[in-house]
DRENKOLDO-743997 format. One line per 5 residues: their letters; for each residue x, y, z of N, C-alpha, C, O. Coordinates in steps of 0.001 Angstrom, whole numbers. Atoms other than C-alpha are relative to their C-alpha. Layout:
BEGIN
A = X,Y,Z,X,Y,Z,X,Y,Z,X,Y,Z  ... .
***
This chain:
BEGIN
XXXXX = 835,-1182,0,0,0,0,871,1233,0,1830,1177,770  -610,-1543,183,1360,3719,-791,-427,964,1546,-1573,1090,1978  60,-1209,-1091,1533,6202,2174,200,1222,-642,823,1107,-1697  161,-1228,272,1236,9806,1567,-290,729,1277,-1388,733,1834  -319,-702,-1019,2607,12005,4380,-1132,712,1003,-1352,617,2210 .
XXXXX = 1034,-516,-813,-303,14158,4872,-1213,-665,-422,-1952,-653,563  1313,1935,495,-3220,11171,3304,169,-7,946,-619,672,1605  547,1088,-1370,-2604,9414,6311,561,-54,1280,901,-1050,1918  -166,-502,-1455,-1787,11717,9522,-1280,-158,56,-2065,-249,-888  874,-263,-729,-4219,11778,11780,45,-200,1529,1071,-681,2011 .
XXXXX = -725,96,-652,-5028,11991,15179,-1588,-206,1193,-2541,568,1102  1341,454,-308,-7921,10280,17604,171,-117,1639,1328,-123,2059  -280,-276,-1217,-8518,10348,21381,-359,-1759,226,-657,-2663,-556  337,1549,-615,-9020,7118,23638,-210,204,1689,629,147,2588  1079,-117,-1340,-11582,7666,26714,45,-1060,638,-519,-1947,-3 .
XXXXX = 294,1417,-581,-11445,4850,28863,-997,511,1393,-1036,1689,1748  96,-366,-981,-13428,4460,32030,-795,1235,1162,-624,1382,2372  358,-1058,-468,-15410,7441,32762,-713,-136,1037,-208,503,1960  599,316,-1221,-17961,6291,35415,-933,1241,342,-1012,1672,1493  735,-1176,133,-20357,9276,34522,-1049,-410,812,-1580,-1493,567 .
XXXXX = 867,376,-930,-22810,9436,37547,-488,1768,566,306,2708,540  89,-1076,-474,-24608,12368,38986,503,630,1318,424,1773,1768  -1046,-300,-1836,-22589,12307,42539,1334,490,-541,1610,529,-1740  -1344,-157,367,-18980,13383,42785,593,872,-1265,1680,942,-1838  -792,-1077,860,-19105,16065,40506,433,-504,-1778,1058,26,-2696 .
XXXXX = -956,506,1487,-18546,13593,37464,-513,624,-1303,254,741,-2259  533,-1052,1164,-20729,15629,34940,861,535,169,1787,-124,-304  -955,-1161,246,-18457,18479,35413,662,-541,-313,1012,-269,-1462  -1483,225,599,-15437,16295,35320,194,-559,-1396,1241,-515,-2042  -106,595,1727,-16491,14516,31756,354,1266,-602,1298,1420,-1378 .
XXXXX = 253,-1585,1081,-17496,18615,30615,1219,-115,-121,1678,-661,-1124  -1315,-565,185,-14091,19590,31380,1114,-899,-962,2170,-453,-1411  -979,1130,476,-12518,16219,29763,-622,235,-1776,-22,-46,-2813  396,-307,1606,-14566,17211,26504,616,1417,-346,1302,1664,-1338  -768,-1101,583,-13459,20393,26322,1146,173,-245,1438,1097,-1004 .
XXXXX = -1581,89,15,-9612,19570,26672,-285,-546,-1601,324,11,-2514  -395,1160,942,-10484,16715,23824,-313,1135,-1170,508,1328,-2067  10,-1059,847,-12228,19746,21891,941,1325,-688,890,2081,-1657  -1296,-1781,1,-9358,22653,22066,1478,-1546,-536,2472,-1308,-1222  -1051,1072,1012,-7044,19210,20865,-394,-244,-1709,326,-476,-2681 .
XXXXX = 980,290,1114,-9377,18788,18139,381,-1007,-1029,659,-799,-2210  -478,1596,438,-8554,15012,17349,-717,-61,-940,-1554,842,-927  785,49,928,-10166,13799,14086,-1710,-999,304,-2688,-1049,-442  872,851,-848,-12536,11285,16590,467,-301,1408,1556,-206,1975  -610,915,-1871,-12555,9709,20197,-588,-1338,-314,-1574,-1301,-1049 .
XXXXX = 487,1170,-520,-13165,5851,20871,-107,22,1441,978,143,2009  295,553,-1813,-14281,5261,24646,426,-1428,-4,146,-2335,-787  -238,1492,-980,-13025,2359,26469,-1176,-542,636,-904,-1480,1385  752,629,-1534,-16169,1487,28572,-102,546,789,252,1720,897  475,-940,-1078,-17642,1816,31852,-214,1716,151,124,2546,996 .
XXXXX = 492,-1577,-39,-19101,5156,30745,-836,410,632,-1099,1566,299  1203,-58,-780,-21937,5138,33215,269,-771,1446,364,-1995,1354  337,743,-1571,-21898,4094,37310,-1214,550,-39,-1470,1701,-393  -591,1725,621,-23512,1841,37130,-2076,-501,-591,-3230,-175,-311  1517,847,51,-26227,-590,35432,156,-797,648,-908,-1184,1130 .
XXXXX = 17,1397,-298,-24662,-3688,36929,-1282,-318,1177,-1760,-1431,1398  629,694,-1305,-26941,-3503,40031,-889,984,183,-1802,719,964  1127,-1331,-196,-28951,-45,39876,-1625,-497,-832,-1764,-1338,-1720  981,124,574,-32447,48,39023,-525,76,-1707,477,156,-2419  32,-494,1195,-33875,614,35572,-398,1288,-220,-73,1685,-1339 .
XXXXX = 166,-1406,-34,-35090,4186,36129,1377,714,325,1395,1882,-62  -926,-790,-268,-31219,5100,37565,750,-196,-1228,1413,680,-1783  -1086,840,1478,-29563,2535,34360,-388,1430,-1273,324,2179,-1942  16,-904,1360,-31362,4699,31880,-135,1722,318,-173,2417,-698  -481,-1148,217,-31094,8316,33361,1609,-5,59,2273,933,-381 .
XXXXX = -1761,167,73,-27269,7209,33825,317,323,-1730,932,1334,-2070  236,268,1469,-27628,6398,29774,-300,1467,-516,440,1814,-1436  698,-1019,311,-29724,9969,29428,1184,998,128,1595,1740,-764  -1074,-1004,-59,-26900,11839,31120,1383,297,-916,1996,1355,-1057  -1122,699,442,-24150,10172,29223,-392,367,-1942,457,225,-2822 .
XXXXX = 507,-102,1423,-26063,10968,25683,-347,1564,-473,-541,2109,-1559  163,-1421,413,-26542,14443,26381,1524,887,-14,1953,1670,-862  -1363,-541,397,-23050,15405,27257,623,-313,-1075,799,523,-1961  -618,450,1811,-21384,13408,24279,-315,931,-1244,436,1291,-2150  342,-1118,930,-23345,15730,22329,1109,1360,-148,1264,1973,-1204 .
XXXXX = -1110,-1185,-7,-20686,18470,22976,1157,-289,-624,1891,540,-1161  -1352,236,1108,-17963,16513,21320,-328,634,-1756,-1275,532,-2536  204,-379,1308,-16977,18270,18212,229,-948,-1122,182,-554,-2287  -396,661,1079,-16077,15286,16359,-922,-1117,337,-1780,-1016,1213  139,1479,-610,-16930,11555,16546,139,-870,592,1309,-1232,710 .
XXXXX = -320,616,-1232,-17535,9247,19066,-838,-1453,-349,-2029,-1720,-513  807,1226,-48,-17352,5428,18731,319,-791,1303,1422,-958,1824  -277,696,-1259,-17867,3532,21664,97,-1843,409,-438,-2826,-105  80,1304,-547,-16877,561,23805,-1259,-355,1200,-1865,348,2009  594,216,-1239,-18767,-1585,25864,1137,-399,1244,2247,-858,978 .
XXXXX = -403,134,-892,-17653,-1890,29227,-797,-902,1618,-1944,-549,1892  1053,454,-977,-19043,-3985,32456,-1159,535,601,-2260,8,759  1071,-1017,-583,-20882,-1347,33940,-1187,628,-672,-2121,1278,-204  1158,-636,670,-22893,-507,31200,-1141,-1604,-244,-1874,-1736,-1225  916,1411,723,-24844,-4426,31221,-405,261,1558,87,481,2665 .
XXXXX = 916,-1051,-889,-28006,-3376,32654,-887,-1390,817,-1666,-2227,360  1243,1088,-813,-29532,-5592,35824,744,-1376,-111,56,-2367,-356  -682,900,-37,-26634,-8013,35926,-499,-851,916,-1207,-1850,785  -85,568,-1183,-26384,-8675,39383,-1488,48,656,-2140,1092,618  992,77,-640,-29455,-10099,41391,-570,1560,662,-1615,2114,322 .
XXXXX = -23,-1024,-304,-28765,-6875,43634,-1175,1091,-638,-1948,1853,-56  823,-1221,438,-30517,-4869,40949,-1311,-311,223,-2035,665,27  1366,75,318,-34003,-6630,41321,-703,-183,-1588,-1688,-713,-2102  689,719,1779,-34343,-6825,37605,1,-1479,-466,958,-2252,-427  -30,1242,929,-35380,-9754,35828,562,-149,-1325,494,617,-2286 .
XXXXX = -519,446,1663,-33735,-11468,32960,-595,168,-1133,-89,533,-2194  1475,-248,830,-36872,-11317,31219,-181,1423,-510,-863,1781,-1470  570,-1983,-64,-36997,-7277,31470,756,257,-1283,1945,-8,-1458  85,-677,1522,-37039,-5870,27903,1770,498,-315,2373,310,-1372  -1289,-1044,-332,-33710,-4000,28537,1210,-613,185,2358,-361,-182 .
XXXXX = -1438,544,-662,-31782,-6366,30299,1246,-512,-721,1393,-948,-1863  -1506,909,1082,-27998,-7564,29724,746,1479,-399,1099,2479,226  -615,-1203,1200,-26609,-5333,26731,-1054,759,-841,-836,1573,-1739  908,-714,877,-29787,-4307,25502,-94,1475,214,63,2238,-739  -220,-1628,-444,-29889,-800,27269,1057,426,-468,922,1575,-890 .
XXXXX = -1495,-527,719,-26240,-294,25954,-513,323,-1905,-291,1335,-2569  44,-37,1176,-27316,-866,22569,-1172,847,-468,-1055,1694,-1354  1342,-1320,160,-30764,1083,22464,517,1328,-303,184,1933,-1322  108,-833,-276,-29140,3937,23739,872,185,-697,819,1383,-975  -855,-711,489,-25909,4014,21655,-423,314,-1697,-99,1364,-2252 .
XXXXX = 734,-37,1128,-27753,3385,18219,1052,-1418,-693,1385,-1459,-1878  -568,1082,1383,-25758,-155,17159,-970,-1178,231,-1752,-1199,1181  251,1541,460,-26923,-3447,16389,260,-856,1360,-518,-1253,2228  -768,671,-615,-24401,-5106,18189,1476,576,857,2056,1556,388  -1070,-748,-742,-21415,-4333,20818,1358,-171,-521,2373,103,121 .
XXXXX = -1435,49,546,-18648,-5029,18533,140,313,-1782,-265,-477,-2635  4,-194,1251,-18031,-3561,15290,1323,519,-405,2038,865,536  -1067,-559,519,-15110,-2338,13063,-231,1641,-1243,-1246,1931,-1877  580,-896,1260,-14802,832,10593,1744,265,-624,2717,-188,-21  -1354,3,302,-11631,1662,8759,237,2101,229,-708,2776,636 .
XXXXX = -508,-1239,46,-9857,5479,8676,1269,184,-505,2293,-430,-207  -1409,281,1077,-7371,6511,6101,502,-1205,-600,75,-1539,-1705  -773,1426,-126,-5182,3146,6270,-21,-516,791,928,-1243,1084  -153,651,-1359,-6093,2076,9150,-1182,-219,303,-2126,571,311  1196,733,-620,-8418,-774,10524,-711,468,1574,-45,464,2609 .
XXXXX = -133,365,-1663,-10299,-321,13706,-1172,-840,716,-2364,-613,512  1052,969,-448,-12078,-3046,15664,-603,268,1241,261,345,2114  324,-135,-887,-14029,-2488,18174,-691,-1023,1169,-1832,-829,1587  786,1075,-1238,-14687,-5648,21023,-626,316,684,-675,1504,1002  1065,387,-844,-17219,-6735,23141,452,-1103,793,156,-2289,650 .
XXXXX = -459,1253,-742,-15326,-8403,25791,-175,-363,1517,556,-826,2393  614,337,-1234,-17884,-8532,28423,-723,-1397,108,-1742,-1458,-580  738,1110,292,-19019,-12231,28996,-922,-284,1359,-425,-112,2472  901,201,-1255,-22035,-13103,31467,-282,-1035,50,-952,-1630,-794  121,1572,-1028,-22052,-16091,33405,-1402,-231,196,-2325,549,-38 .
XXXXX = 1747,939,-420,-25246,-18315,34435,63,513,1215,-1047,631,1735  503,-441,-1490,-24723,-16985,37833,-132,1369,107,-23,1714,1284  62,-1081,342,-25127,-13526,36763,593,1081,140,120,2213,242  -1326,-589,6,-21671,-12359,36908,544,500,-1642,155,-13,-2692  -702,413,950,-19306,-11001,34466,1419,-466,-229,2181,-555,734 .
XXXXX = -1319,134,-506,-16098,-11962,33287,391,183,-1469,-357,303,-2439  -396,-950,1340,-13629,-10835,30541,-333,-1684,-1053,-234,-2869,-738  122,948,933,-14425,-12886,27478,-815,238,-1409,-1847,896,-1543  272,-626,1543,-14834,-12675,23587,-668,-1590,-575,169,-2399,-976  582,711,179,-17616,-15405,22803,489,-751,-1911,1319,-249,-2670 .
XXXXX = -81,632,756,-17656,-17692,19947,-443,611,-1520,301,524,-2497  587,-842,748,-19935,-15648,17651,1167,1211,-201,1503,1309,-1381  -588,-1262,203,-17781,-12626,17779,1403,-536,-279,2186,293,-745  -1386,116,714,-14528,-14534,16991,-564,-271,-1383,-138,521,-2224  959,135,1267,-16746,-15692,13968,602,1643,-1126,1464,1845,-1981 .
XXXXX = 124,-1563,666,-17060,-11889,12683,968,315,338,1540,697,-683  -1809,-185,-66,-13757,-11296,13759,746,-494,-1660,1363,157,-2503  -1024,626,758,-12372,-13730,11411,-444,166,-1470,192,-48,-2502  803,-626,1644,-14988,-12464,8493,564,1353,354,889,1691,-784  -336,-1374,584,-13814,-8935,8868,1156,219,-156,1523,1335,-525 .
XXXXX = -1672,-273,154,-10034,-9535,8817,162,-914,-1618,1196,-1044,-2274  91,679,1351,-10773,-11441,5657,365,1103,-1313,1186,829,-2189  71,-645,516,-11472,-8056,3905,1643,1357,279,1806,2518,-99  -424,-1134,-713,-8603,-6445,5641,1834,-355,-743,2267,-1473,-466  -1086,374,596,-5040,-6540,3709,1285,-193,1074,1068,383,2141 .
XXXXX = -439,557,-1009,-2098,-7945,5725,1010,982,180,1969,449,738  -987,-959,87,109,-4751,5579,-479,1067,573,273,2013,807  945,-585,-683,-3105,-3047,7277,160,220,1277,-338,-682,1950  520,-288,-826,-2664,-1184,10369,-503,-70,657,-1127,990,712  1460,10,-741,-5118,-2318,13063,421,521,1197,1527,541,1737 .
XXXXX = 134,-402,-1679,-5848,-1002,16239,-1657,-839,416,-2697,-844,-242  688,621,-262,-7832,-3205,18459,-615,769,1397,262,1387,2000  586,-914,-1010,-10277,-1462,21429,-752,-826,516,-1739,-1220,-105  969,319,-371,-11544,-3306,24266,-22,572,1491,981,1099,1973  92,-428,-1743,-12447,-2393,27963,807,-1077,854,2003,-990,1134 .
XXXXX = -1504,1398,-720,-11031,-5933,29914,1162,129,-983,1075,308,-2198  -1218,65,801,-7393,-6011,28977,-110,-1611,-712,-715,-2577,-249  -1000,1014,822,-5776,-8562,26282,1057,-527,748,1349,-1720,831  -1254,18,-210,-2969,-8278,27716,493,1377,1356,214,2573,1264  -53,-903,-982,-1751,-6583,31062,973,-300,1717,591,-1057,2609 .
XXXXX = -983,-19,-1140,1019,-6318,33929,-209,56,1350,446,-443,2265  417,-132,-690,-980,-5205,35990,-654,-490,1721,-1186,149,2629  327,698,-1588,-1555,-7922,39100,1068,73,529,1249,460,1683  -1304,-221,-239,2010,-8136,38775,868,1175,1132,1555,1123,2152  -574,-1030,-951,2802,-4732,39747,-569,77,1496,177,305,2449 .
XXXXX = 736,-202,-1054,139,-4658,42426,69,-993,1219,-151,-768,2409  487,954,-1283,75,-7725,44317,1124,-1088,182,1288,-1849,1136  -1673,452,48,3583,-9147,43325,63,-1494,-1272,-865,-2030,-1876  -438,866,1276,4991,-11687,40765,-540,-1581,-197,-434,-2152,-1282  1139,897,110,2927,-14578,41230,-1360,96,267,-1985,-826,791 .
XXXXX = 1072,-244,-367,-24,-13132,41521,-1130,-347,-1446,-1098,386,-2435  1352,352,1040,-3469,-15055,39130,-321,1181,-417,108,2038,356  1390,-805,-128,-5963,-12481,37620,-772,-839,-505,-639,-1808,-1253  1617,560,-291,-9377,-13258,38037,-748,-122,-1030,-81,494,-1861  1208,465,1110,-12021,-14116,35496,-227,1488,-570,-104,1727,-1772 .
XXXXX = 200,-1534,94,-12782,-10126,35767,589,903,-164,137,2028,53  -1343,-852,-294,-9637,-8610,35455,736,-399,-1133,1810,203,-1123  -690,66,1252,-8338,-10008,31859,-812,-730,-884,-1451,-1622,-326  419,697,952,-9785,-11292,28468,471,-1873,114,1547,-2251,-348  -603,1650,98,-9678,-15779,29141,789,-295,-828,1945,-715,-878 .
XXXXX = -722,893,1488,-9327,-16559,25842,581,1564,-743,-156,2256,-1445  -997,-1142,289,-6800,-13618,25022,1122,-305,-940,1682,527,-1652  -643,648,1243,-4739,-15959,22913,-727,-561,-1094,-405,-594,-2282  1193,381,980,-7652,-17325,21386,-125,1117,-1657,88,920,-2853  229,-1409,475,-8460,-13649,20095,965,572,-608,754,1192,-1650 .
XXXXX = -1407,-706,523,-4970,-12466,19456,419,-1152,-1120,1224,-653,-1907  -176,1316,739,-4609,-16046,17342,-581,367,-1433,-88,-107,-2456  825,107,916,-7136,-14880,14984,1220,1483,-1156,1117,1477,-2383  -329,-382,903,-4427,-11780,13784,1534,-637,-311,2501,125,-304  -1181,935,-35,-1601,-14323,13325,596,602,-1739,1799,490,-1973 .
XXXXX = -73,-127,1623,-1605,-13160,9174,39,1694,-139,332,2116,-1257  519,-1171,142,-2394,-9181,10084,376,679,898,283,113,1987  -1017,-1134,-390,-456,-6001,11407,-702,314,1176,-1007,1506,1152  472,-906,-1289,-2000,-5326,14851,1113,634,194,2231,196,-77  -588,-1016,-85,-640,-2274,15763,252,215,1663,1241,355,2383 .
XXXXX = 590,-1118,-1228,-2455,-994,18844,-1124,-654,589,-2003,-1084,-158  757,865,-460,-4430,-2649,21150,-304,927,1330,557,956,2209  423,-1001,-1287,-6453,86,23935,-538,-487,778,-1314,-1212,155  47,714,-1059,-7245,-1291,27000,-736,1027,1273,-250,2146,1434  155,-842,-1000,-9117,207,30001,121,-1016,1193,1065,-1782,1389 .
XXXXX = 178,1006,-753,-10814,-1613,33043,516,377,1300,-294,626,2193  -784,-62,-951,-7718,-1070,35614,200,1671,158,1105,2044,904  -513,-1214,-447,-7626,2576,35702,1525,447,355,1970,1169,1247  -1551,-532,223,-3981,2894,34864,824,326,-666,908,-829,-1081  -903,-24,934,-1410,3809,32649,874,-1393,-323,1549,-1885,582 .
XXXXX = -774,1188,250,211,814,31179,730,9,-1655,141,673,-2509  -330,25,1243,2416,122,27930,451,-1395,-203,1210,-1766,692  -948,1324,-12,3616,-3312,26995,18,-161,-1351,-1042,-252,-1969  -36,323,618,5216,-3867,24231,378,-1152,-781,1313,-1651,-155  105,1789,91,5237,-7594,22187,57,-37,-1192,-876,208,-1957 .
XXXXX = 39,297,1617,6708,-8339,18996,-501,1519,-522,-484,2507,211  736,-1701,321,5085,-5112,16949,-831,435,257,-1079,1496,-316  899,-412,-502,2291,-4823,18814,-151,734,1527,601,449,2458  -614,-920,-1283,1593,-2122,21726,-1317,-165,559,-2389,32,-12  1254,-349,-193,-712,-2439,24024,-386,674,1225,1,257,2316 .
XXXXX = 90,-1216,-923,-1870,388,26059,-1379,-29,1087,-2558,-158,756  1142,-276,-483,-3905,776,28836,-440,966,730,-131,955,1922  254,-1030,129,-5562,4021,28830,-573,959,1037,-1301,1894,703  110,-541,-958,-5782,5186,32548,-1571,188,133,-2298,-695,-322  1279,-196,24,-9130,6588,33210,-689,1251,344,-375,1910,1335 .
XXXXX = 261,-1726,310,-10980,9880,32464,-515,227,1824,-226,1330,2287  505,52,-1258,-12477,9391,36182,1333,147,1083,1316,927,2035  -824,24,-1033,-9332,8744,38014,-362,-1143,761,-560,-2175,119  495,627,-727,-10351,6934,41080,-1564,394,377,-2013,1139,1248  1307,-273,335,-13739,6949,40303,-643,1281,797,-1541,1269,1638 .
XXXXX = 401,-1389,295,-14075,10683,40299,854,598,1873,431,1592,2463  250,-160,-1271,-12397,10626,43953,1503,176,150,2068,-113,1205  -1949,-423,56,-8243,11744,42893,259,-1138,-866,-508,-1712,-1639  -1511,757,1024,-5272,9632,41268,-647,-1230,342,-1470,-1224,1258  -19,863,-45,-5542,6123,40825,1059,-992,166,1475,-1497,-876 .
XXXXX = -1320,265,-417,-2709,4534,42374,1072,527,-1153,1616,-111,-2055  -1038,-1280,275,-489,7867,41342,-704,223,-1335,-433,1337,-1785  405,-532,986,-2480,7854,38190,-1277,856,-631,-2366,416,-1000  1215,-1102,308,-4394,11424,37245,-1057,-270,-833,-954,-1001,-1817  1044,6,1289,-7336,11606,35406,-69,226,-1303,-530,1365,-1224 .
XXXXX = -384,-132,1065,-6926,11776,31934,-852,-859,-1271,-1973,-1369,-1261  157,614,1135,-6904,10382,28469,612,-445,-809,1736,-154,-402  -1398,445,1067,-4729,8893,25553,-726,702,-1243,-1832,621,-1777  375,-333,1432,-4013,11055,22581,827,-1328,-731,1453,-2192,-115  -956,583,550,-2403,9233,19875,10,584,-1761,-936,641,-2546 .
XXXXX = -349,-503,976,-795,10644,16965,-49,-1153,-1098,429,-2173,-603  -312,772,666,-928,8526,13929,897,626,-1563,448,1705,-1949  -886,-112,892,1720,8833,10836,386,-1018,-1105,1313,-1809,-929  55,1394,1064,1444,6451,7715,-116,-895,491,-1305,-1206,416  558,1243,-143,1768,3019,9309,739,196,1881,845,-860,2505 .
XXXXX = -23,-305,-1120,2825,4411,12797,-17,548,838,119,1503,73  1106,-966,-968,1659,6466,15771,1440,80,1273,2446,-621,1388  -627,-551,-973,3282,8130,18710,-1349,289,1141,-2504,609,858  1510,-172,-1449,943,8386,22460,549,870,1116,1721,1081,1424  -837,-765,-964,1105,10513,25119,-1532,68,1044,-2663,-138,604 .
XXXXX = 1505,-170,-1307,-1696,10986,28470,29,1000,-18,1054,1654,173  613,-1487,-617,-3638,14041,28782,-631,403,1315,-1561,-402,1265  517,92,-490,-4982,15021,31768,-904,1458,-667,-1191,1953,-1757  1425,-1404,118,-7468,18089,32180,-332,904,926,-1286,1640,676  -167,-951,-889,-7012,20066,35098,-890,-131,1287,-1260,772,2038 .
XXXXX = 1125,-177,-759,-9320,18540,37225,546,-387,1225,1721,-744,1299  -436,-84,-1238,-9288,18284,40927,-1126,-199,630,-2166,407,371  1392,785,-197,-11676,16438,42624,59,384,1216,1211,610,1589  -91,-470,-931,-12920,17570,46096,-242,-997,1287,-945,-2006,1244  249,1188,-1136,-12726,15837,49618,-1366,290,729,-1911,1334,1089 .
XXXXX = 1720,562,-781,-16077,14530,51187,-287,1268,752,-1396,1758,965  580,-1391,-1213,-15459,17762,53616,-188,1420,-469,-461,2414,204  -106,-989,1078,-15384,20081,51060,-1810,455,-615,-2759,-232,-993  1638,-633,462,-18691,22109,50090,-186,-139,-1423,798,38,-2140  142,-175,1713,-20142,21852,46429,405,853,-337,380,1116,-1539 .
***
């Protein structure tokens, strides 16, 4: 494929994590996180997930003004916004909420109503460059979730990399990590993660671009900065526009976002934050 210097700059944000709720000030703190992304004026944003506390266990009158709030701010982005799913947005998981399985809404259906797709995993291309978007929330019979990319969706996976040339660019976007250091650092060098805390079948998934240029692989979930890089693939995980869910740093890491520069068939990243400053419990509105 031909590159052409200015053809195929560009330059796109990556939201992970927001946890948009009417407590804690987090409206304001998204406003202010749109307006940074606006005065950058990226050519799009992808979200990571958990854009809403919370459906997992809230009612259906709090799930869908959570959804309401979350649809009216977005509106202020000056560009485009494609989104991930994330745990928090699968509505009436947990017993906790009182919803039934049965209820019109439940699961991923409220996610999908409200964002306008089909389905929680789709791809679109830009310039020269693929981008996929996963669905790597999986729900258990006991009405848990845990990271996982079902059978069906490796399916359409493996039909849309069909169309996709092997010299192609991809960037891959899911909320549970792929891939991630993260227990490691925290809890020390033999430390498992949990069903909830990484994609299972993560080789499974990564198996399928064995023929095709993954690039970039965005990651939320853990609310941290992370980079690991593997063979030519990078995979980042994109801190979280919330912080500690709207309440300071997340072990040392600010609230923020990932820009990322892209340049014919490779990209440069850097974290933004946004100036925000979240107030303590003793602190007046």
């Amino acid at each position: 494929f031909r590159c052409s210097d200015s053809g195929n700059s560009f330059t796109f944000a990556f939201m992970t994590d927001i946890h948009l709720q009417p407590e804690r000030r987090a409206g304001e703190g998204f406003a202010a996180a749109i307006e940074r992304v606006n005065q950058i004026a990226p050519d799009f944003v992808i979200t990571g997930g958990d854009l809403i506390m919370d459906a997992l266990e809230q009612t259906c009158e709090r799930s869908a003004s959570l959804y309401s709030l979350y649809g009216e701010l977005t509106k202020n982005f000056a560009m485009p916004v494609y989104n991930t799913i994330g745990n928090h947005e699968v509505f009436g998981l947990y017993e906790k909420s009182g919803v039934s399985p049965q209820h019109a809404e439940y699961g991923k259906v409220m996610y999908l109503q409200n964002m306008g797709y089909d389905q929680a995993y789709y791809s679109f291309d830009y310039k020269n460059w693929h981008f996929i978007i996963l669905d790597g929330i999986g729900l258990a019979p006991e009405r848990r979730y845990f990271g996982h990319v079902d059978s069906l969706q490796l399916a359409w996976l493996e039909n849309d990399l069909r169309a996709v040339g092997p010299a192609t660019p991809i960037v891959v976007c899911t909320h549970i990590p792929l891939v991630t250091a993260y227990g490691q650092f925290r809890h020390g060098a033999t430390y498992g993660l949990g069903r909830g805390e990484i994609i299972i079948n993560a080789a499974e998934v990564l198996s399928r671009f064995a023929n095709h240029h993954i690039k970039l692989v965005l990651q939320g979930h853990h609310h941290i900065v992370e980079h690991i890089h593997f063979r030519d693939a990078h995979y980042i995980s994109g801190g979280a526009v919330c912080g500690a869910w709207w309440q300071g740093p997340r072990d040392g890491f600010p609230e923020g976002f990932v820009m990322i520069d892209v340049k014919n068939d490779d990209f440069t990243w850097r974290y933004e934050t946004f100036g925000w400053m979240a107030k303590n419990e003793t602190e007046s509105e």
